[in-house]
MARLOMAR-305069 format. One line per 5 residues: number of its first residue (from 1); for each residue x, y, z of C-alpha. Coordinates in nm, 3 decimals. Example, Ala and Ser with C-alpha at 12.3 -4.5 7.8 and 13.67 -1.06 7.14 Angstrom:
BEGIN
1 = 1.230,-0.450,0.780 ~ 1.367,-0.106,0.714
//
This chain:
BEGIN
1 = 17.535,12.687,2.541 ~ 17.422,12.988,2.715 ~ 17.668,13.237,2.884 ~ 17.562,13.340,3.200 ~ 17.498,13.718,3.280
6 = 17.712,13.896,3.510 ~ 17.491,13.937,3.735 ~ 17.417,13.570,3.760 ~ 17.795,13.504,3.823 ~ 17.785,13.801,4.108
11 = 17.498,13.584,4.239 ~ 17.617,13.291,4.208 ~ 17.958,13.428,4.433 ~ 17.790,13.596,4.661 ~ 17.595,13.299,4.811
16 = 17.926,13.113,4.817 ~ 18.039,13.376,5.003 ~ 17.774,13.393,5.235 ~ 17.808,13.034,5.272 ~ 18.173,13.021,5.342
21 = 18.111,13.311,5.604 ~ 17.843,13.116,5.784 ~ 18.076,12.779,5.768 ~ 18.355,13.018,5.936 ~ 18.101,13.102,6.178
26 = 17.975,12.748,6.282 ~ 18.376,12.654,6.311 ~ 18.462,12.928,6.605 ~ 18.156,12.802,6.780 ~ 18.246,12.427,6.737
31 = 18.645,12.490,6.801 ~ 18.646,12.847,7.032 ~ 18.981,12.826,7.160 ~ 19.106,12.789,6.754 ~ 19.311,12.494,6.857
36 = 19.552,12.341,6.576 ~ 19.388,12.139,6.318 ~ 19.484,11.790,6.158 ~ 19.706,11.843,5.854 ~ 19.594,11.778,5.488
41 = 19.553,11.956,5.127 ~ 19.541,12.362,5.241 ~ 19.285,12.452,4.956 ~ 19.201,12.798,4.862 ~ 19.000,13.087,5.046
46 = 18.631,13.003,5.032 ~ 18.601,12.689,4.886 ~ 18.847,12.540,5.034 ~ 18.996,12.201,4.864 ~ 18.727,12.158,4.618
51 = 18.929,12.105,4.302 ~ 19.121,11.840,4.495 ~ 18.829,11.680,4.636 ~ 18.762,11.307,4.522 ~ 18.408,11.194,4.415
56 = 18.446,10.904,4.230 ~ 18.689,10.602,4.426 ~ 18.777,10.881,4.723 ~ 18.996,10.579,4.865 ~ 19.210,10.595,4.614
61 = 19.291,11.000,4.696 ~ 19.266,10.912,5.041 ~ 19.560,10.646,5.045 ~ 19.776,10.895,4.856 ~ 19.695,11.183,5.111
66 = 19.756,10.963,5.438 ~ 20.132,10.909,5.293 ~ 20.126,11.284,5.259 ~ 19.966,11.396,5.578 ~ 19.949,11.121,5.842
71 = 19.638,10.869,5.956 ~ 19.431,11.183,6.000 ~ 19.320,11.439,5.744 ~ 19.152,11.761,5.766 ~ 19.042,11.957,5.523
76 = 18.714,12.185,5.380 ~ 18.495,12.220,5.109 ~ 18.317,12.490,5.064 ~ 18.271,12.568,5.441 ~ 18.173,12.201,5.533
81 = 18.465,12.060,5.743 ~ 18.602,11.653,5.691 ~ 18.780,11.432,5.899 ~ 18.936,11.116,5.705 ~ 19.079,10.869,5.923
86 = 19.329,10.564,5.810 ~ 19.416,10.378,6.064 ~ 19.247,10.138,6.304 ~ 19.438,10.313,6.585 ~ 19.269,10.651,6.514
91 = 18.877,10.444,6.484 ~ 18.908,10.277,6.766 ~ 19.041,10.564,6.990 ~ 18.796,10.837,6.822 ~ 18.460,10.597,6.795
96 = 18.536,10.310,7.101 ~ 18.737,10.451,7.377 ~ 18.526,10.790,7.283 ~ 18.260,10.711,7.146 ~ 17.989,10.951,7.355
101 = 18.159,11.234,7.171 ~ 18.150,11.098,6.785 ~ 17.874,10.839,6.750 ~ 17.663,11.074,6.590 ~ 17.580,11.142,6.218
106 = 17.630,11.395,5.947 ~ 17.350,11.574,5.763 ~ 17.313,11.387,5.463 ~ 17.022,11.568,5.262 ~ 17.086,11.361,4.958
111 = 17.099,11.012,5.112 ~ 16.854,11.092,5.364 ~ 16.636,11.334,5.320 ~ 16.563,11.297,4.939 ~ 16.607,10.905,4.898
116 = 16.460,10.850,5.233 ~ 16.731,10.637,5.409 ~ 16.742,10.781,5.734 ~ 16.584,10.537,5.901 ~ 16.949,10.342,5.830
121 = 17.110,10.211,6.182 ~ 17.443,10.353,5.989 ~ 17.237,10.646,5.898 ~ 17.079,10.724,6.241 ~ 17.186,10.996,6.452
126 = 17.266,10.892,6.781 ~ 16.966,10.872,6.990 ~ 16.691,10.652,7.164 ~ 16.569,10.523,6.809 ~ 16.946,10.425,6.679
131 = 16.976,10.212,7.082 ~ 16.644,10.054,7.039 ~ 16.751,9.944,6.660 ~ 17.113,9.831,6.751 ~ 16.954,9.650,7.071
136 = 16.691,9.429,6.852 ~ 17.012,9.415,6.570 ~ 17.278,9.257,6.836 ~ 16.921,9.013,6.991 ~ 16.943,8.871,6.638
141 = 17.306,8.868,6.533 ~ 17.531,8.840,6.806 ~ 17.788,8.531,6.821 ~ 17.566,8.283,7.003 ~ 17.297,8.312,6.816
146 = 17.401,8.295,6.450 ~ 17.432,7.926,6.437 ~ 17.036,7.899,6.435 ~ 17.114,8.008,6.073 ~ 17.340,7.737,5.999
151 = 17.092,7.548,5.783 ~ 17.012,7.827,5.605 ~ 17.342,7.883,5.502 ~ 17.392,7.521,5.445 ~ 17.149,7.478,5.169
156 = 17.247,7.855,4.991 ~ 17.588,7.694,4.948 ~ 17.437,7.349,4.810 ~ 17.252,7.559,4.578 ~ 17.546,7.787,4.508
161 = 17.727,7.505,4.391 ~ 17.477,7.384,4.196 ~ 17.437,7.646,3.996 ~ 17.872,7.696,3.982 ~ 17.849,7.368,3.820
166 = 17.587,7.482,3.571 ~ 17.729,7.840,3.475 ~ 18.087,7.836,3.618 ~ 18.155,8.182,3.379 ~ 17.881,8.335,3.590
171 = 18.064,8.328,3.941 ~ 18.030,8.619,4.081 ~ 17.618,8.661,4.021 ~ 17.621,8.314,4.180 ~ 17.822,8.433,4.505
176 = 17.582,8.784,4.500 ~ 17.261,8.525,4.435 ~ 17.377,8.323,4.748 ~ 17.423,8.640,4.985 ~ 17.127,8.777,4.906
181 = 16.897,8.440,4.925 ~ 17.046,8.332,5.260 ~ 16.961,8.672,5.398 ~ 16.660,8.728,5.315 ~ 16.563,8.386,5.391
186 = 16.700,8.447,5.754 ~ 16.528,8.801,5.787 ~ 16.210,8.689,5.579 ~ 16.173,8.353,5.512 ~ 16.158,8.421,5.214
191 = 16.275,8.216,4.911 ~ 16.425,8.425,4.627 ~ 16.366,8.321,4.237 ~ 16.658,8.177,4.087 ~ 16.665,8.488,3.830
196 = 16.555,8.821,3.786 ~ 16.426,8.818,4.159 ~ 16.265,9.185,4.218 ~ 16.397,9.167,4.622 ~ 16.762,9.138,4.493
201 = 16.723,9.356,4.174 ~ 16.555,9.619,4.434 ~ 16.867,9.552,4.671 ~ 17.111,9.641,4.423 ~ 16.920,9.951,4.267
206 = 16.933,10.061,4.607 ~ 17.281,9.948,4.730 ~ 17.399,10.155,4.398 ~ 17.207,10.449,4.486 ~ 17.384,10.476,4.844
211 = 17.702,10.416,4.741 ~ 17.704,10.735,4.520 ~ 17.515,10.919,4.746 ~ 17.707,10.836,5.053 ~ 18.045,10.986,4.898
216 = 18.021,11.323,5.060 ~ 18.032,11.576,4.764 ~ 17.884,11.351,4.508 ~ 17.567,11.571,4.493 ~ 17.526,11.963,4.559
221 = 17.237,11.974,4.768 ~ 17.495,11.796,5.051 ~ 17.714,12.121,5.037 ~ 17.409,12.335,4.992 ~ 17.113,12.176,5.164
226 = 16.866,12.496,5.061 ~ 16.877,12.328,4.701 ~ 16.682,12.036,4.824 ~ 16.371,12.311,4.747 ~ 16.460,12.322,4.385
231 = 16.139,12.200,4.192 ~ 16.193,11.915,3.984 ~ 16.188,12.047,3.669 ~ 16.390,12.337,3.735 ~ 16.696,12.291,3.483
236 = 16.975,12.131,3.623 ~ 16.744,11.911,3.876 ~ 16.809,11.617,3.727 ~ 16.937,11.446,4.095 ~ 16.610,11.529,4.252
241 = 16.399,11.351,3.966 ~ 16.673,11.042,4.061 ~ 16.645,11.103,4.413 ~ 16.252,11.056,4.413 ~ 16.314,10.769,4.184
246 = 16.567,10.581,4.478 ~ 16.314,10.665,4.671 ~ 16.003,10.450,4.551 ~ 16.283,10.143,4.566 ~ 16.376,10.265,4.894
251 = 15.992,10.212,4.960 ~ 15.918,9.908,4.816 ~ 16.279,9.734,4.994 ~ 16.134,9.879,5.329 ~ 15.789,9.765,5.295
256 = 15.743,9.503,5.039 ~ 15.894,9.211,5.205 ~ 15.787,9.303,5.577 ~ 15.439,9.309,5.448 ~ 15.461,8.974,5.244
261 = 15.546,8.802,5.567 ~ 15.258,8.977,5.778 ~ 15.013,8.829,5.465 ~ 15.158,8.501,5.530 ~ 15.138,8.492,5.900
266 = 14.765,8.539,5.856 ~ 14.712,8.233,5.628 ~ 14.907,8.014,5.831 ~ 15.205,8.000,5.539 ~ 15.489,8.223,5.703
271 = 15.869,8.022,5.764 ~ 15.999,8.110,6.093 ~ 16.231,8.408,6.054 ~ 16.390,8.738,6.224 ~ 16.042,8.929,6.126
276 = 15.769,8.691,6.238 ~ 15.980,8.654,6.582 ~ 15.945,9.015,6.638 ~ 15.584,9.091,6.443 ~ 15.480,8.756,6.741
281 = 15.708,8.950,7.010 ~ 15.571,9.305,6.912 ~ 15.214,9.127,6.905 ~ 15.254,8.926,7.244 ~ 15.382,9.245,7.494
286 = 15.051,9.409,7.422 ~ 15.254,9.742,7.558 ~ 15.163,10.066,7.433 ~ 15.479,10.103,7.218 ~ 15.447,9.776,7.051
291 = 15.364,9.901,6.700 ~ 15.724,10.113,6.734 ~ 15.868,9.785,6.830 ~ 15.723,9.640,6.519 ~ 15.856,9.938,6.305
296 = 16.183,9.912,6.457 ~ 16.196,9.532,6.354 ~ 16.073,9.647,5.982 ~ 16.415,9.852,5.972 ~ 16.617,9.595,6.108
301 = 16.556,9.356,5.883 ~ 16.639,9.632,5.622 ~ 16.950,9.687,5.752 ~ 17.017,9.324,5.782 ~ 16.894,9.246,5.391
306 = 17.132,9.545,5.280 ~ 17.410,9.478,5.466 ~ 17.379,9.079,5.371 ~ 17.315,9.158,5.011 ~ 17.608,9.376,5.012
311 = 17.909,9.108,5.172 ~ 18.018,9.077,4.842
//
């Protein structure tokens, strides 16, 4: 293995210390009167907690710490500030009763900016796009309107049984099968293979993918967002060749469905679902922002097949 030079390691301290200052910097503009802090794990000068901080089942630390510290945890890594909250108390009051002053979103240069998922609802900062997405979501999936779905669901858990009856050792790919078919049948009429179905394997490529990359610290380039210019086969770059590969199933979730359903409404074939309501709605306005309403409708449907396929 090779040792690196001094002057790599001088380097390599310097731009954490350059970092640190300009995280020190962004914190007196963001908190000017220095007001008190929530408590949690002090850390070390410059980067901060980062031998304490959890990447893999972060819950698990995070239970431990709120015992420790109280429903509300602050602490840095490397310049980049968290707040953990664990309570519903502490949600509610910070993102209901005050909501214009924390709806919006991190920087997430891993999840978003390499894989591509910014287009998310959960992803969005908050804006006109995320109100126009979370207005068509609730037209679709508020209270009175979900039983229009009921038959769906009905013959998922028919089938779900079914194939319980066949395989009971294979539960819980049965109860993922059934999640998955019932929404994407709602969202795109479509009817998923009983195996092996490239929508669901796509799902849970994808679904894996965000999980890891949605743990703050998982990868680098979320501390460091410069790195995202690393070329690919610079050594060590091994998460941008997997971040262009989440990517092209990123693509083909967003697209491949939403354009299988536009095929079928020109033959005559499509099943009435969430997407041909709003491709006919999108279609019928005529307005001059009708093919954004029809890209809106794309991502809510992806949100809605994500979110389905991932109940369990």
């Amino acid at each position: 293995m090779d040792i690196p030079s001094n002057s790599t390691i001088l380097c390599a301290g310097g731009l954490i210390l350059l970092w640190r200052l300009y995280g020190l910097a962004k914190d007196r503009q963001g908190n000017p009167k220095r007001l008190p802090l929530p408590p949690g794990p002090k850390g070390y000068p410059i980067i901060g907690s980062l031998f304490d901080f959890p990447i893999y089942k972060p819950w698990l630390v995070y239970d431990k710490w709120f015992k420790i510290y109280g429903d509300m945890i602050y602490f840095e890594v490397l310049g980049q500030p968290f707040l953990i909250l664990g309570s519903m108390k502490r949600t509610y009051d910070l993102f209901e009763r005050r909501s214009s002053n924390y709806s919006d979103r991190p920087r997430l240069p891993m999840l978003n900016e390499m894989m591509g998922w910014e287009y998310l609802l959960s992803f969005l900062p908050y804006g006109d796009w995320w109100r126009r997405q979370r207005r068509v979501f609730h037209e679709y999936f508020h209270p009175n309107i979900v039983h229009k779905y009921q038959n769906i669901q009905l013959n998922t858990a028919r089938a779900f049984l079914r194939r319980l009856l066949k395989s009971p050792d294979d539960f819980v790919l049965h109860i993922r099968h059934a999640f998955a078919s019932t929404i994407i049948k709602v969202a795109y009429g479509i009817t998923v293979e009983e195996e092996n179905d490239p929508l669901v394997t796509n799902a849970d490529i994808s679904l894996k993918g965000i999980a890891e990359a949605g743990n703050p610290g998982s990868f680098l380039v979320d501390l460091f967002p410069i790195m995202k210019y690393v070329p690919d086969w610079f050594p060590g770059a091994g998460w941008k060749r997997k971040a262009a590969r989440l990517r092209h199933f990123n693509k083909l979730l967003r697209n491949g469905p939403w354009d299988q359903v536009k095929d079928r409404m020109k033959a005559g074939t499509a099943e009435p679902c969430i997407a041909t309501a709003i491709i006919e709605k999108s279609s019928d306005e005529g307005a001059p922002d009708s093919a954004e309403g029809e890209l809106v409708g794309r991502d809510v449907c992806v949100v809605a097949f994500l979110g389905g396929a991932d109940t369990v």
